[in-house]
N, C-alpha and C positions, 0 to 999 in steps of 0.2 A: 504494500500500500504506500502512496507516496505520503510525503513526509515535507512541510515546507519552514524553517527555522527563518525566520526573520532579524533583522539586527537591523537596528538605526543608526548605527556611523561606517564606516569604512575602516576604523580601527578596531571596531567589533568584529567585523565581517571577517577581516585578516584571521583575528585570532581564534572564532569560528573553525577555520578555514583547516587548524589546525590539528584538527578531531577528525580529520577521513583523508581520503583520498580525492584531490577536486578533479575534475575532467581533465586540467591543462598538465595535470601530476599523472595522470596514465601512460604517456608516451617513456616519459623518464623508465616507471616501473617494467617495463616492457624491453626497455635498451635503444627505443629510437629516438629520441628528446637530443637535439641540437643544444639542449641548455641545461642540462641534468643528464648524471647517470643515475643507476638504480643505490648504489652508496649512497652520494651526494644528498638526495630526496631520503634517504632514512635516515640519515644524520639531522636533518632538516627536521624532519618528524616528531625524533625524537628529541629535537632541544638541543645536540652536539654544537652545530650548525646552525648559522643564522641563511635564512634564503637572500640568494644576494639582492642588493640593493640597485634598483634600475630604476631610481626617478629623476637619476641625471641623464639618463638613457636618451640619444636626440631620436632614434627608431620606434620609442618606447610611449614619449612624449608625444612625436607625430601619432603617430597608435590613438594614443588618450584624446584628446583632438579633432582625428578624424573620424572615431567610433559615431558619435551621436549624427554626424554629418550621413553617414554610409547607413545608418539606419533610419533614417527618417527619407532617404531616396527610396530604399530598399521597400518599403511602409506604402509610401506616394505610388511605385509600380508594380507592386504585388496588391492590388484591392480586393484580391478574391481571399485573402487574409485579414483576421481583427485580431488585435498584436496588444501586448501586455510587457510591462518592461518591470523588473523587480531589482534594481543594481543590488542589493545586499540582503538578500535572501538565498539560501543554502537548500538545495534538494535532495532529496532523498529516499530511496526506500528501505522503508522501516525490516523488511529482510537481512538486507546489507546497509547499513547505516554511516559504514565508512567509506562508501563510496559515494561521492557527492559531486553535485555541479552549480554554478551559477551560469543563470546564461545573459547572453544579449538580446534576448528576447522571447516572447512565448507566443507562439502562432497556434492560432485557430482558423481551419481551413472552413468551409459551406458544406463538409457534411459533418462538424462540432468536432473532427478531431485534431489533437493539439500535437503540436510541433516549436520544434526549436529552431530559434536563429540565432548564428554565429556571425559576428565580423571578423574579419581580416586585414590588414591594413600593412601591406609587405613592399619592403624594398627588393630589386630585381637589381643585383650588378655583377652578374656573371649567367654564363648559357649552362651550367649544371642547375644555378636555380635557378630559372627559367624549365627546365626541361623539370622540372618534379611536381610542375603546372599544367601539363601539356598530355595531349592526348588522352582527355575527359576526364582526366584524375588530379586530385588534392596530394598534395605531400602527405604520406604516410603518419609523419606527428598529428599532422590534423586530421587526417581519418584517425584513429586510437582515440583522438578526442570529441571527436563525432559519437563515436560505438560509446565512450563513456556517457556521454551526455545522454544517449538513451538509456543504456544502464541505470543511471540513475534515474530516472524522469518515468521512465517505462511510458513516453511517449511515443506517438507513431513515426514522425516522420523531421529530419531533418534538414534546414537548408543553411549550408555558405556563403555567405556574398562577400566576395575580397578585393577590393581594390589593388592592382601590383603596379607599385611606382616603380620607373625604370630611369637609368642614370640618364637618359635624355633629355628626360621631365617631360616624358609620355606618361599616362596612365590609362591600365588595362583593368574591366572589370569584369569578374569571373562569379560564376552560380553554378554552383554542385549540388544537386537532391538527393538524400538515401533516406529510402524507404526502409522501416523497421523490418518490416517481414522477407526486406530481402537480404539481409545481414544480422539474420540471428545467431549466426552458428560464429562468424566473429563476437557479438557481445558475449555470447557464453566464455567464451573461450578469454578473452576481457577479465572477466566477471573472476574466471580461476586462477589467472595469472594476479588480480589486483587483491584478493581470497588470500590466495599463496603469500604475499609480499607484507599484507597488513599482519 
């Protein structure tokens, strides 16, 4: 059954945050996280480790910035969606309770079932990144956190919408849908790897 923890500041939410596993901590557990290993993130966990600090971050800042921009376009041309935004509330199912998400948005589609939306908001300055975009697929870190975010949500269906800045000061916008029922057998398999690790 889902499970929704609310928190009114963002330094609540943080330390909230502390108690499971959040969606964007899946990849790490897993061994594919660009920004965490599976150590790293348990040391983190446990108190060792502070999670590094990125609010000096200029990739991290653009990020913070252009999230509300990307979702209120996103909102504007998807109408056949009615969108619900909760920045510091924590999900969960009360099964697994350390697996949790927040998301960028909560969609309800015209036949009442709810889905998730995710922004993105990535720099492009190399043709390996570039190619981990390319031919109808997400980087593998943001799938893992797709499959979490339904894990926890035990919602139907999720969508991406990512902005990719490119060192030319072109921007490219990109929409990926996964449907729950067609990647169940990865969230299981999620579910046992993030089981195993907690």
């Amino acid at each position: 059954m889902l499970e929704r923890l609310h928190f009114e500041t963002r330094e609540e939410w943080l330390a909230g945050r502390q108690n499971g596993l959040g969606a964007s901590d899946a990849a790490a557990v897993v061994g594919l996280s660009p920004w965490a290993t599976p150590l790293s993130l348990w040391k983190q966990k446990l108190g060792i480790e502070a999670p590094p600090d990125l609010s000096g971050n200029a990739a991290v800042s653009q990020g913070v910035m252009m999230e509300p921009v990307l979702r209120d376009y996103y909102i504007r041309t998807h109408p056949q969606y009615t969108f619900e935004y909760f920045p510091f509330d924590i999900l969960r199912q009360s099964e697994r309770p350390f697996i949790t998400a927040t998301l960028d948005g909560e969609l309800t589609d015209e036949d009442g079932r709810k889905g998730i939306l995710e922004i993105k908001n990535v720099g492009i300055s190399s043709k390996v990144a570039l190619e981990k975009w390319t031919g109808g697929k997400m980087p593998d870190y943001y799938y893992v956190q797709a499959a979490a975010q339904l894990s926890a949500t035990g919602f139907a269906f999720h969508r991406l919408f990512a902005a990719l800045h490119f060192m030319s000061g072109d921007t490219t916008l990109k929409e990926f849908e996964i449907e729950r029922d067609e990647v169940l057998d990865d969230i299981a398999w999620l579910e046992e790897q993030e089981t195993t690790f907690w």
